[in-house]
C-alpha positions as semicolon CSV with decimal commas, in nm:
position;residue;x (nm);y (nm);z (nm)
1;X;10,902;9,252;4,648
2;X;10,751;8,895;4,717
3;X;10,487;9,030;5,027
4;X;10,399;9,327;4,762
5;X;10,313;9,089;4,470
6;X;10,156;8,876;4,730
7;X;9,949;9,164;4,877
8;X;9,857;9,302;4,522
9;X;9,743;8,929;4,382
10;X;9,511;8,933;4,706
11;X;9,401;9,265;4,653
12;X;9,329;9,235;4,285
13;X;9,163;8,854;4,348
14;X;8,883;9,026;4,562
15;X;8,997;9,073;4,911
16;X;8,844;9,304;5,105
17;X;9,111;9,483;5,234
18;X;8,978;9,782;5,381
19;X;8,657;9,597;5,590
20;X;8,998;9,430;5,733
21;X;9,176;9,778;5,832
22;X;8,779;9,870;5,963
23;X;8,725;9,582;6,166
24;X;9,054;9,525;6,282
25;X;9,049;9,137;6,157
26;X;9,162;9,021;5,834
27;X;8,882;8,866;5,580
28;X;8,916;8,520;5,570
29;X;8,910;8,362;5,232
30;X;8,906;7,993;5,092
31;X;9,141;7,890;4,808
32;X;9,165;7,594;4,624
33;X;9,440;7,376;4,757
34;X;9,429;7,608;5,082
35;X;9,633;7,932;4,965
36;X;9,411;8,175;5,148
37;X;9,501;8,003;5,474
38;X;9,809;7,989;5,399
39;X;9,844;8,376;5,282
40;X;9,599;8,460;5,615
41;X;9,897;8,535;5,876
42;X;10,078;8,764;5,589
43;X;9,776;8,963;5,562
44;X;9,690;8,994;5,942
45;X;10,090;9,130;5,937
46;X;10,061;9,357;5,672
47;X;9,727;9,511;5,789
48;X;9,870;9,587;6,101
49;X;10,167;9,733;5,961
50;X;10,011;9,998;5,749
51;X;10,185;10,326;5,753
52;X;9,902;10,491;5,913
53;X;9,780;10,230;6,148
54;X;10,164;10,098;6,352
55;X;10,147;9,786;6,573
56;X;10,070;9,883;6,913
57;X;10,425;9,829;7,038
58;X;10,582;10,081;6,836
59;X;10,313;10,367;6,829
60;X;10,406;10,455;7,187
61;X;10,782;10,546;7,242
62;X;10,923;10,501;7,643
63;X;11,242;10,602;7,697
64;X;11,216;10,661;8,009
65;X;11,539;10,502;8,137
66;X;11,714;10,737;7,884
67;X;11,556;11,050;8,054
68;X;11,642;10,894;8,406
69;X;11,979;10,805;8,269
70;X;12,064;11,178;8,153
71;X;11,926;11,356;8,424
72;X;12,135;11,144;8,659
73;X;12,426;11,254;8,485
74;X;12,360;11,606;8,639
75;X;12,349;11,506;8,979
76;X;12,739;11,515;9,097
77;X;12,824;11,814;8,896
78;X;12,745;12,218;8,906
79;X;12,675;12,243;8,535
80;X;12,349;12,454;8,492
81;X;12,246;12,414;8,874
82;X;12,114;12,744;9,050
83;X;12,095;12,583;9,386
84;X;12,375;12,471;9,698
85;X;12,223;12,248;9,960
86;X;12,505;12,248;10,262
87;X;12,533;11,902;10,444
88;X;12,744;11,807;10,687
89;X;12,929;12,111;10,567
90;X;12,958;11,923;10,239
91;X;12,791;12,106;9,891
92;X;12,520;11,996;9,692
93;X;12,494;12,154;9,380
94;X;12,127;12,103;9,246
95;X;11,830;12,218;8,980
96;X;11,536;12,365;9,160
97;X;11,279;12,319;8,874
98;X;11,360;11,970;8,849
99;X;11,358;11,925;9,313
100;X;11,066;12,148;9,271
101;X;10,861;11,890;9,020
102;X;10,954;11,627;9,221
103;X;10,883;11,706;9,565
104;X;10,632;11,958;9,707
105;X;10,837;12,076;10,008
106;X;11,131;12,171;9,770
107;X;10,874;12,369;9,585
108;X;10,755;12,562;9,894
109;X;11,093;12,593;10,000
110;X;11,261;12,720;9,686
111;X;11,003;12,927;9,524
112;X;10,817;13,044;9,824
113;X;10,976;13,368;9,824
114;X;11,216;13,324;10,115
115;X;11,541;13,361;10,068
116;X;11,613;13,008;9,967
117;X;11,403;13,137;9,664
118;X;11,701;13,356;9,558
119;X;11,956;13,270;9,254
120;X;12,234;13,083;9,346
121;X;12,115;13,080;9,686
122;X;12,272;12,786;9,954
123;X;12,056;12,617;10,175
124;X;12,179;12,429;10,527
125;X;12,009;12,132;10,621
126;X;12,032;12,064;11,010
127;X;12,041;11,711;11,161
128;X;12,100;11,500;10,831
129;X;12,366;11,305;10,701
130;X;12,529;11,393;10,399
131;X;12,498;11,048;10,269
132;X;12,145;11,015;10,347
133;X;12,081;11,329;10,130
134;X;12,298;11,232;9,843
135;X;12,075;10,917;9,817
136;X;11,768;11,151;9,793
137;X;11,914;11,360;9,576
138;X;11,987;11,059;9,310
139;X;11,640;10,927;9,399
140;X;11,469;11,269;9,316
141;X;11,649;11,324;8,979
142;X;11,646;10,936;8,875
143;X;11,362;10,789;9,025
144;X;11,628;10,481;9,186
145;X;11,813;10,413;9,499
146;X;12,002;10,109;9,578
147;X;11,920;10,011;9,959
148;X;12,056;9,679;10,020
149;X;12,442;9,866;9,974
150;X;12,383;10,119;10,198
151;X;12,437;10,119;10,578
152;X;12,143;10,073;10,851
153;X;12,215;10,412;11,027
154;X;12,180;10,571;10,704
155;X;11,894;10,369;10,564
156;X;11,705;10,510;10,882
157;X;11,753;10,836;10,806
158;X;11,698;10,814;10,451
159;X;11,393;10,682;10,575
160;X;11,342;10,982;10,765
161;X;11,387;11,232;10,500
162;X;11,171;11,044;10,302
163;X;10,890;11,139;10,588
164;X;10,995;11,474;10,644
165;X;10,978;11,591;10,284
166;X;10,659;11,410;10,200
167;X;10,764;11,143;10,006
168;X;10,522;10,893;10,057
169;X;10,616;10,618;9,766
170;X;10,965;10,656;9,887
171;X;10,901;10,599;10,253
172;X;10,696;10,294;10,132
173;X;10,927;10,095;9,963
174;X;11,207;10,242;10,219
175;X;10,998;10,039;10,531
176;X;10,883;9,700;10,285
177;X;11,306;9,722;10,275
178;X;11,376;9,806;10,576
179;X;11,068;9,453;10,700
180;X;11,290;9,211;10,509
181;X;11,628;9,234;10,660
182;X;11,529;9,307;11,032
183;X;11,711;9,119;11,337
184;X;11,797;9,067;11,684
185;X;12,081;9,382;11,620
186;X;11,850;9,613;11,445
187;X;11,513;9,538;11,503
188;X;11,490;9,821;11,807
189;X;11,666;10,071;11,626
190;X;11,451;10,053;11,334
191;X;11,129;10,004;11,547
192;X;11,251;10,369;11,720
193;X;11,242;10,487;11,409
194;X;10,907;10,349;11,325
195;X;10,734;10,449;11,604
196;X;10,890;10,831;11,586
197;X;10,714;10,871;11,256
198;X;10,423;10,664;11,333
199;X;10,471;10,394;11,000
200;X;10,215;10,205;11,115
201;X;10,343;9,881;10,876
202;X;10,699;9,913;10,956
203;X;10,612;9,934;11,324
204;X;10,390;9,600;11,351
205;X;10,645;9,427;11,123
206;X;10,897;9,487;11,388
207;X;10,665;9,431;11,745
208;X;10,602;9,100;11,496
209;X;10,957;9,016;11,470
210;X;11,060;9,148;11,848
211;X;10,722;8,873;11,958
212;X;10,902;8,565;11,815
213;X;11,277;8,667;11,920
214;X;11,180;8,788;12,279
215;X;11,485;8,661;12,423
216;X;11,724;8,716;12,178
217;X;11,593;9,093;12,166
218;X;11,582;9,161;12,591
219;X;11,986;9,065;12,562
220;X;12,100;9,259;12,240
221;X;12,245;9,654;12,251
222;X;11,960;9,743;12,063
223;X;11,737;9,692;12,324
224;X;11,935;9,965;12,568
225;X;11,888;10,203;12,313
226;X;11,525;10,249;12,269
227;X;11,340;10,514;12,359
228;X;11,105;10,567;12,667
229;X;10,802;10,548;12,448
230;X;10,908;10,250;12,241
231;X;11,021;10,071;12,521
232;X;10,721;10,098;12,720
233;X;10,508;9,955;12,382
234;X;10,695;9,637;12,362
235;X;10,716;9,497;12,694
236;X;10,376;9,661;12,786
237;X;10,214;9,363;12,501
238;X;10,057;9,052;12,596
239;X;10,194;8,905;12,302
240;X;10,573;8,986;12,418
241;X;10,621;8,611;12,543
242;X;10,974;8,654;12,731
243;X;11,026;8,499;13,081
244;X;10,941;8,822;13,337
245;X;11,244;8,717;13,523
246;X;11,418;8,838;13,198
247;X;11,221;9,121;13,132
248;X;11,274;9,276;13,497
249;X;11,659;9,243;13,470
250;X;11,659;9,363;13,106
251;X;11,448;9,676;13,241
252;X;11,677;9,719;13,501
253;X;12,026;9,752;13,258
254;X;11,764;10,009;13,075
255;X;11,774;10,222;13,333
256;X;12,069;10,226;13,435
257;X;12,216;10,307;13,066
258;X;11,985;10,551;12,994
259;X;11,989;10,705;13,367
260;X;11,635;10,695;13,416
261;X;11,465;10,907;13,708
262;X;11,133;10,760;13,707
263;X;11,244;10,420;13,696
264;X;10,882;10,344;13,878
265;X;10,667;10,416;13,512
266;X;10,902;10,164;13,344
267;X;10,908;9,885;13,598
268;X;10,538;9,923;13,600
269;X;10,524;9,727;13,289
270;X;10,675;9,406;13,464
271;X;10,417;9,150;13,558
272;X;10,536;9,107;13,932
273;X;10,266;8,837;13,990
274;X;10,368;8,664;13,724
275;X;10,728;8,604;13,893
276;X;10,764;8,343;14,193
277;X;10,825;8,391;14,547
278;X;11,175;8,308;14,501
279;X;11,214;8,575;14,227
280;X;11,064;8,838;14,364
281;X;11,247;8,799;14,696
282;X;11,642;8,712;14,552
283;X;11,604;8,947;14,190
284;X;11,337;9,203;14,283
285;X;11,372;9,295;14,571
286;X;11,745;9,346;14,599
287;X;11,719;9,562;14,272
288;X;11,562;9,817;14,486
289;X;11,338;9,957;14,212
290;X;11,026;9,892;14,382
291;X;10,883;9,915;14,651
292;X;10,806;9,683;14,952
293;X;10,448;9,758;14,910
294;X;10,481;9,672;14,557
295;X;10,646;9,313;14,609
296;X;10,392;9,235;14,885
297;X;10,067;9,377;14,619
298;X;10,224;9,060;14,382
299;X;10,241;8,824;14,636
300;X;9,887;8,861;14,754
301;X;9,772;8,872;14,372
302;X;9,936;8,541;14,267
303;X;9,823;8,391;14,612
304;X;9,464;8,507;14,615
305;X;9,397;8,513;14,242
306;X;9,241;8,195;14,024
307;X;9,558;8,106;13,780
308;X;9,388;8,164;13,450
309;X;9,315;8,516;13,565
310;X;9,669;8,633;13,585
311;X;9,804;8,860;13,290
312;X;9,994;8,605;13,127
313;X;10,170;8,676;12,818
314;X;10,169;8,430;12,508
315;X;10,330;8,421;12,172
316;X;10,085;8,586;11,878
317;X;10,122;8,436;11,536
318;X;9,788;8,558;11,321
319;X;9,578;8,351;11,121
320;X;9,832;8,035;11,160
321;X;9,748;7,708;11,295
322;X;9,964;7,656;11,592
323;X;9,830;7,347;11,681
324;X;10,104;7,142;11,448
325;X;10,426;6,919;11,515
326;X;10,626;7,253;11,357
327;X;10,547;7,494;11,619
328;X;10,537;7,174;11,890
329;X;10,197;7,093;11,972
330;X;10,134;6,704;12,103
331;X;9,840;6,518;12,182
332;X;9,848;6,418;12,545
333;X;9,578;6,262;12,641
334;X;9,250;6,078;12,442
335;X;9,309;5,740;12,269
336;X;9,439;5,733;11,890
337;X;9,659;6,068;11,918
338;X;9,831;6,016;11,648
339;X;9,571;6,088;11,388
340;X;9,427;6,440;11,519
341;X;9,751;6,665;11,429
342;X;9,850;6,496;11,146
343;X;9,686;6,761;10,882
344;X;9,479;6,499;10,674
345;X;9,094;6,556;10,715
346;X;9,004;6,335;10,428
347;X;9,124;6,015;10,501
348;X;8,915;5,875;10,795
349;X;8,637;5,589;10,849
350;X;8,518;5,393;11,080
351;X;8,841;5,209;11,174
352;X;9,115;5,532;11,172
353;X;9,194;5,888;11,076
354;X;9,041;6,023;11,471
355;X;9,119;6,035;11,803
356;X;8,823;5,933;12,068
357;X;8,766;5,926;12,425
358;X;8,494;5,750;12,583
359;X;8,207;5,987;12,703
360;X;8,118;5,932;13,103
361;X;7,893;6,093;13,286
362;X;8,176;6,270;13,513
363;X;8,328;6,386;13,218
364;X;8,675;6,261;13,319
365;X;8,759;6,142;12,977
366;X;8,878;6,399;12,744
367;X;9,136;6,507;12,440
368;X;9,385;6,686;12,525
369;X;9,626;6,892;12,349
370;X;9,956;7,051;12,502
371;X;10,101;7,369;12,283
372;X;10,421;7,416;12,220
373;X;10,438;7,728;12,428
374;X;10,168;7,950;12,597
375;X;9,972;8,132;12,312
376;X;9,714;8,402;12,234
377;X;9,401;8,213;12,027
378;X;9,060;8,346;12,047
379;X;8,978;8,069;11,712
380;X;8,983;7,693;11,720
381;X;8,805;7,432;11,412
382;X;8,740;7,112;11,483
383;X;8,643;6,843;11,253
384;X;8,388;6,568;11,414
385;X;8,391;6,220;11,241
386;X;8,110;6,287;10,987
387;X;8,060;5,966;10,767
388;X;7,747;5,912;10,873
389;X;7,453;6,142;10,971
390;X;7,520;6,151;11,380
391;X;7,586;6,442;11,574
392;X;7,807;6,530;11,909
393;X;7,783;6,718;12,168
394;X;8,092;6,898;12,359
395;X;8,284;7,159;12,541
396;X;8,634;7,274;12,486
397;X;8,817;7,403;12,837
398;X;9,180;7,612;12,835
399;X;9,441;7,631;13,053
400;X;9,792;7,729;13,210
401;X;9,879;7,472;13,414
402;X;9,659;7,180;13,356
403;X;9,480;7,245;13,702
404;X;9,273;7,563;13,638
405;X;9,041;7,516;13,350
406;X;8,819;7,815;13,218
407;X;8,561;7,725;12,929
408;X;8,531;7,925;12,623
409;X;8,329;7,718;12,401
410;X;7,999;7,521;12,544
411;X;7,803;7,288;12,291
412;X;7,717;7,072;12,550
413;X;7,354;7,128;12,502
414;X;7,336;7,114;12,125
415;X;7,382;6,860;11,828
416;X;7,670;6,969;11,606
417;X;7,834;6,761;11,313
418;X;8,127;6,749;11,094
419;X;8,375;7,143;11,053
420;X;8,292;7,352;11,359
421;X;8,455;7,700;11,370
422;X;8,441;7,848;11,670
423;X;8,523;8,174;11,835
424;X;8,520;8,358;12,147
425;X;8,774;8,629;12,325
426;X;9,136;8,571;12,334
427;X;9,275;8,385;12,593
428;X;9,656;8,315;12,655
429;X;9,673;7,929;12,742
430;X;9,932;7,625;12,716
431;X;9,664;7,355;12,701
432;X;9,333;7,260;12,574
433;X;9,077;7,023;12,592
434;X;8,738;6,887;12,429
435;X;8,540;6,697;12,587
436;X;8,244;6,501;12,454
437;X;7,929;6,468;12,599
438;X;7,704;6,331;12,392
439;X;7,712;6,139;12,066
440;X;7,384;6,043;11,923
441;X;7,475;5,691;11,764
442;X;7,687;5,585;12,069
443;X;7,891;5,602;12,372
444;X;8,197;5,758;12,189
445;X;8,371;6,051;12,083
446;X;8,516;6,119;11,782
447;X;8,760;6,384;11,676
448;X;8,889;6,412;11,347
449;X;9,078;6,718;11,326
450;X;9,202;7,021;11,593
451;X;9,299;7,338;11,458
452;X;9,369;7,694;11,653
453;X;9,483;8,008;11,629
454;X;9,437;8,404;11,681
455;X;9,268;8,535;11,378
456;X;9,251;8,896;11,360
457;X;8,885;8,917;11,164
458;X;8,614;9,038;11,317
459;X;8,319;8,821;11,468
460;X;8,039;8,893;11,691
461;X;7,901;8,646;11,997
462;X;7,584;8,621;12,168
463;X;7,562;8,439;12,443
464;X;7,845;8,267;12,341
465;X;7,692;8,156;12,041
466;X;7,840;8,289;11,704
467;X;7,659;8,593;11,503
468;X;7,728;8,486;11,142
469;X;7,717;8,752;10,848
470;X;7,740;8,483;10,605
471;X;7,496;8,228;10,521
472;X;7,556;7,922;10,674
473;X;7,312;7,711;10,547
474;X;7,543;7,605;10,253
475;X;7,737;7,256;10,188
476;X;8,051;7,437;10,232
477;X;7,968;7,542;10,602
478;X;7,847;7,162;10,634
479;X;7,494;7,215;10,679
480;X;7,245;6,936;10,497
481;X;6,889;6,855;10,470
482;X;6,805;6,579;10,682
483;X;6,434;6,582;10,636
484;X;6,244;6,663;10,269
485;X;6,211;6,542;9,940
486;X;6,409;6,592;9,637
487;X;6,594;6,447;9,318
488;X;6,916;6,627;9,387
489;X;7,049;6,594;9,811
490;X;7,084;6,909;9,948
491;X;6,955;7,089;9,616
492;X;6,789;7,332;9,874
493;X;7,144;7,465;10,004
494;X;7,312;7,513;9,684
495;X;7,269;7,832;9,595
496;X;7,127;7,800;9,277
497;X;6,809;8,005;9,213
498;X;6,810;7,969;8,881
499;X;6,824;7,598;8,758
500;X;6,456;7,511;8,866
501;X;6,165;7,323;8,701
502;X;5,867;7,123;8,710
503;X;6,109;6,835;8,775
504;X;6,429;6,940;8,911
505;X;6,561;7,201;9,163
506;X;6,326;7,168;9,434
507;X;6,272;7,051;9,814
508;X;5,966;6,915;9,916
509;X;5,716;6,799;10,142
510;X;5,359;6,634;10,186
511;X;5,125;6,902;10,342
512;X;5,013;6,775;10,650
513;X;5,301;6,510;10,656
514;X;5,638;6,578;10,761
515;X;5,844;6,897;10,691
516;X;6,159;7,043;10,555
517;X;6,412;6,990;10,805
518;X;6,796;7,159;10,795
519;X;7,116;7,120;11,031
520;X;7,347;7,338;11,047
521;X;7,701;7,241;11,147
522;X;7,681;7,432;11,465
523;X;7,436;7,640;11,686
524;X;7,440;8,030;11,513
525;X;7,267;8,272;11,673
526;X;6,998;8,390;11,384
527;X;6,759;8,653;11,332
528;X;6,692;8,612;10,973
529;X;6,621;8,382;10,656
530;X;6,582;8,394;10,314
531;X;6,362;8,137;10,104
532;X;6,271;8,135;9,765
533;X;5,922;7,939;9,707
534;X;5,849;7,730;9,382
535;X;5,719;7,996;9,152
536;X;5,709;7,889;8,793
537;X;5,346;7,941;8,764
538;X;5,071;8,192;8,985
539;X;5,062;7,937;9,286
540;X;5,092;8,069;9,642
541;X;5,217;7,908;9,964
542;X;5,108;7,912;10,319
543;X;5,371;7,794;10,567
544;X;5,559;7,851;10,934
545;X;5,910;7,825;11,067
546;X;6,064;7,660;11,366
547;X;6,376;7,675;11,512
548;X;6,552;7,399;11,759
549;X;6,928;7,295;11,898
550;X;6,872;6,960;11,953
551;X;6,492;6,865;11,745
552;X;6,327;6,819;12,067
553;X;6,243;7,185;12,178
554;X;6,091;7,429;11,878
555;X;6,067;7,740;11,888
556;X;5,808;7,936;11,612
557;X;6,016;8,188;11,459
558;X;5,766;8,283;11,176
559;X;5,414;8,227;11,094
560;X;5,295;8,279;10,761
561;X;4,997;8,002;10,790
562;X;4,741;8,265;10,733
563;X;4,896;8,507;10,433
564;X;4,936;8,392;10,065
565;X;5,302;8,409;9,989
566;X;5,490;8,298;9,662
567;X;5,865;8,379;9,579
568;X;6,150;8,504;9,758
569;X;6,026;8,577;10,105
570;X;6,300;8,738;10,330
571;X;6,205;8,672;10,705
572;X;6,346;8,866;11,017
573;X;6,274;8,774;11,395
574;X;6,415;8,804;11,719
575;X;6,735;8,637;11,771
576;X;6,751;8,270;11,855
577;X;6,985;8,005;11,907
578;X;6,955;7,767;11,601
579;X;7,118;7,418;11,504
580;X;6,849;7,322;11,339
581;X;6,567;7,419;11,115
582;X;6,226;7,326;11,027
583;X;6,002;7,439;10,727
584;X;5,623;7,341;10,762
585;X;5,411;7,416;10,464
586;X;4,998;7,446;10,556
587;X;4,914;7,518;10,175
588;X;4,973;7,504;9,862
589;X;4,679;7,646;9,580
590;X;4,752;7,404;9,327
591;X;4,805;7,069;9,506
592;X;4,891;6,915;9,854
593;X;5,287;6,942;9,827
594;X;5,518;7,262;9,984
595;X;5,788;7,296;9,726
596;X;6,130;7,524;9,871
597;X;6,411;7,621;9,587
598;X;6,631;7,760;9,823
599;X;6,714;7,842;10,212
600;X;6,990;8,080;10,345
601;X;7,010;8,175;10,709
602;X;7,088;8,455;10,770
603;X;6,953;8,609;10,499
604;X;7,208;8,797;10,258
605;X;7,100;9,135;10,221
606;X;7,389;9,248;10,011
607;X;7,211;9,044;9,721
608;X;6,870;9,200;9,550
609;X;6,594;9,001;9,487
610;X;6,260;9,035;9,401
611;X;6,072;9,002;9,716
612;X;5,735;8,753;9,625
613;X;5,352;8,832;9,822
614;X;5,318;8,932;10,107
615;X;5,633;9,180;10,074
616;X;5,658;9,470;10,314
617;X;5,264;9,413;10,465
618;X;5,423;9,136;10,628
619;X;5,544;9,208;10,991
620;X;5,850;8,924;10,928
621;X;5,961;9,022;10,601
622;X;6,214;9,283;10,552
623;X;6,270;9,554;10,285
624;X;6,160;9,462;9,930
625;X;6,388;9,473;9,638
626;X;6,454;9,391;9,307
627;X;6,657;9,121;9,122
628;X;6,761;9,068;8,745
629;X;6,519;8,967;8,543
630;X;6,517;8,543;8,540
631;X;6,407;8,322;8,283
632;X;6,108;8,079;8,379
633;X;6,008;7,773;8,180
634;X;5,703;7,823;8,018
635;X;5,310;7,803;8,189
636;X;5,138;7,450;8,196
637;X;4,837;7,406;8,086
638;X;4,579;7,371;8,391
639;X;4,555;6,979;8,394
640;X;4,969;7,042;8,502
641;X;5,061;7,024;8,814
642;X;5,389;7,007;9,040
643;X;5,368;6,693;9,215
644;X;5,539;6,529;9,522
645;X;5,851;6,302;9,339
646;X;5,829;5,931;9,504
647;X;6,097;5,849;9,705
648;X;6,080;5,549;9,486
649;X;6,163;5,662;9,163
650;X;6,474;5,731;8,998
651;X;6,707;6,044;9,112
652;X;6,522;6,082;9,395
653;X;6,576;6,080;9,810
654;X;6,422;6,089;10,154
655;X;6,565;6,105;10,480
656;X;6,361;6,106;10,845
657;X;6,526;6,241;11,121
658;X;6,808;6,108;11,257
């Protein structure tokens, strides 16, 4: 009675009740001493609970655990069912409308107009185990099945009937199961299985699991029991790091339990050359597997071959850092080793935080870092001591055995500073080492951080040199103006294209005088850029673009000296190597100063904008587009102009090359 008088005083002192129910929020109304806030919660309640407007949590009724519940209940009994399913000579009685709803095979099977289609009719299922089908049978009619109490062999061929009748959410959640409780005694059984019925997830979470326990694996029962096919896959991968020695005699009880005939296919997959002369003579060769011919083939490979080019085999962990104290990396040579493992790239200066060597001309001196165990990486990052604006030169050298080096990264030519993320193909190695050539402030160098891995995303090299897809002309790739004018440091590689005015936003230069100059962390190689010219009135811009690795050598990569161009001008050229980047304005039709928003190298495609003069006429500018409309601050007046800031007044910076 007291929230109806309530709701009848506010209805009767004027509140609008109904513009509540339309708008779905309650009036608000002000009453001396604060009633209406006070009533304001009460009225929000009963709007919402109007008999023809329910709260959203009761207008919808679920009872679905109700309907799973009760059609359960008619799984272990013959009341109503038309069905008998024969398993293991044990009876099924089931419903075929409901197997029907639920599963497309059952449909074909029992309303196709076989004989399975007739009443009362009894079906025999071949090769399937009566508990395996009683699980299916609960999962069809309920939607559930408890895994973790059920056994492995029948887990597997639950899993299997989940494939053979088509049920793909079933098999799903059967194999992210069946990837959380593998081991040394079941991991080959359930890979078997994987590989049978090609589960392409299941199968790489087990070759995963079988990479890191290769050992363990090689000596379990498990291992005798896979099939031709699936043991071939395993000890066929680079990434299956086991001792060959161990591999050859594990091969060999393979054979011999599963009476093999062409025991020749599956001792092809041992790396003979890979074994010593010792092994090969006292465990090969009295094995009788292979042929003389064979043993002597490996000897004259591992005597006549450079080390690095044998098929070694490595452990694969994706996209983790395996240069860390967990998985038993240590620093073993370079001065300072302590600091270049230890995880923190913030906390460095001039005094600690790297590692260094001294750069000679022989380069004798290096860093070198010792794995815990030989790996697959085709990705390393290093971090170069960056607190002040120098750069380094270096190469980075991989190896087995600390005598046979092979380079896969080369900088030796170029100036690089601070993150460097580098790439090239995937190489199985035990140790690696930079080496510093150069360092343009002194005789040393610095390494703050090492960092490598096998990353499994895609990348593209030329010459060595990384492709990029991204723009890496941003702080967050480490790139900075070093040459140019503006109030705001690297306001030119911050991506905004929006925040710009006759004061702010902007990198400049005196024409005639200097340029706009960018490093990038690393050399790229580049084909394209994207600049957006100061446009907040009709001026246009003249201007050309060089491109160096070390700002003694340019190269011309456009030349727009001769064209009127204003805007967003996206440039494309041959490809070049690039660490650095210089932007010479020629002219400017309102005063003697270039003025640059924004750079991005390579240009981003992906993102429209609204391509300024010359457009498509000119030969480096690629396909025009458009861009959301932007607001511009509003047109001087003519005695207005956009002038060069002083490096002497407030806010603002220069910076020559270093």
């Amino acid at each position: 009675m007291a929230v109806t008088r309530s709701c009848q005083k506010r209805h009767s002192s004027g509140c609008d009740t109904a513009a509540t129910h339309r708008s779905g929020t309650p009036a608000e109304t002000t009453t001396p001493g604060g009633a209406g806030c006070a009533e304001r919660p009460l009225a929000v309640a009963m709007s919402n609970s109007h008999p023809l407007r329910p709260l959203a949590s009761v207008s919808e009724i679920d009872h679905v655990h109700l309907l799973s519940e009760q059609l359960g209940a008619l799984v272990p009994g013959e009341e109503y069912s038309d069905v008998t399913f024969i398993v293991e000579e044990k009876k099924f009685p089931a419903h075929r409308v409901i197997l029907a709803a639920r599963c497309h095979y059952f449909r074909a099977l029992l309303y196709g107009g076989m004989k399975e289609s007739q009443p009362q009719a009894e079906v025999c299922l071949e090769e399937t185990r009566a508990e395996s089908f009683s699980m299916l049978l609960q999962y069809l009619y309920t939607g559930r099945a408890s895994l973790s109490s059920a056994r492995e062999e029948v887990l597997l061929d639950f899993l299997g009937l989940a494939h053979r009748y088509g049920l793909q959410p079933l098999e799903d959640s059967t194999s992210e199961f069946l990837r959380t409780v593998l081991s040394t005694h079941n991991v080959c059984l359930v890979f078997d299985v994987a590989n049978l019925y090609c589960l392409q997830a299941l199968s790489a979470a087990c070759c995963s699991y079988i990479d890191r326990h290769a050992p363990e694996v090689l000596a379990s029962d498990g291992f005798l029991s896979l099939s031709k096919s699936a043991l071939l896959t395993v000890v066929r991968r680079d990434s299956f790091a086991a001792p060959e020695r161990e591999i050859f005699q594990a091969l060999c009880r393979w054979c011999q339990q599963n009476r093999e005939e062409n025991a020749a296919e599956v001792m092809g997959a041992v790396r003979l050359p890979l074994m010593s002369l010792t092994e090969l003579l006292n465990v090969v060769r009295p094995s009788g597997l292979l042929s003389p011919d064979a043993l002597l083939d490996a000897i004259k490979t591992r005597s006549e071959s450079r080390d690095m080019d044998l098929s070694y085999r490595g452990m694969l962990i994706p996209e983790e850092n395996i240069a860390t104290m967990k998985h038993g990396a240590q620093v073993v040579k370079g001065e300072m080793k302590s600091a270049l493992l230890d995880g923190d790239t913030q906390n460095y200066d001039l005094d600690h935080g790297f590692s260094r060597h001294p750069i000679e001309d022989d380069c004798r001196s290096d860093i070198e870092v010792k794995l815990g165990q030989p790996s697959i990486i085709n990705h390393i990052r290093i971090l170069l001591w960056d607190r002040d604006s120098r750069s380094y030169s270096y190469y980075i050298e991989v190896s087995m055995d600390e005598l046979d080096w092979v380079r896969v990264v080369d900088h030796s030519k170029y100036l690089c500073r601070s993150w460097q993320s580098l790439y090239f193909p995937a190489r199985v190695c035990r140790y690696v080492r930079i080496v510093g050539t150069h360092n343009t402030v002194n005789k040393v160098f610095h390494l703050v951080a090492f960092e490598c891995m096998f990353t499994q995303q895609s990348f593209t090299l030329d010459q060595g040199l990384l492709v990029p897809s991204e723009n890496v002309a941003t702080i967050a790739a480490c790139a900075s103006v070093i040459e140019g004018v503006s109030r705001s440091r690297n306001a030119l590689l911050n991506g905004d294209t929006r925040n710009y005015d006759w004061d702010s936003g902007y990198t400049c230069h005196q024409l005639g005088s200097g340029a706009i100059v960018i490093q990038l962390a690393q050399p790229y190689m580049i084909s394209s850029m994207r600049l957006l010219l100061w446009d907040c009135d009709d001026r246009s811009y003249s201007y050309y673009i060089e491109v160096s690795t070390n700002q003694q050598l340019w190269t011309k990569v456009v030349d727009r000296t001769k064209v009127a161009c204003r805007s967003w001008q996206t440039l494309t050229f041959d490809k070049h190597p690039a660490s650095f980047v210089r932007i010479v304005g020629t002219h400017n039709t309102a005063n003697e100063v270039f003025h640059c928003v924004h750079f991005e190298c390579p240009a981003q495609l992906d993102v429209e904008v609204k391509e300024g003069s010359p457009g498509q006429s000119s030969p480096e500018s690629g396909s025009s587009s458009q861009e959301p409309q932007q607001s511009r601050p509003p047109r001087p007046s003519r005695a207005q102009n956009l002038l060069l800031a002083p490096p002497s007044s407030p806010g603002s910076w220069t910076q020559s090359q270093h």
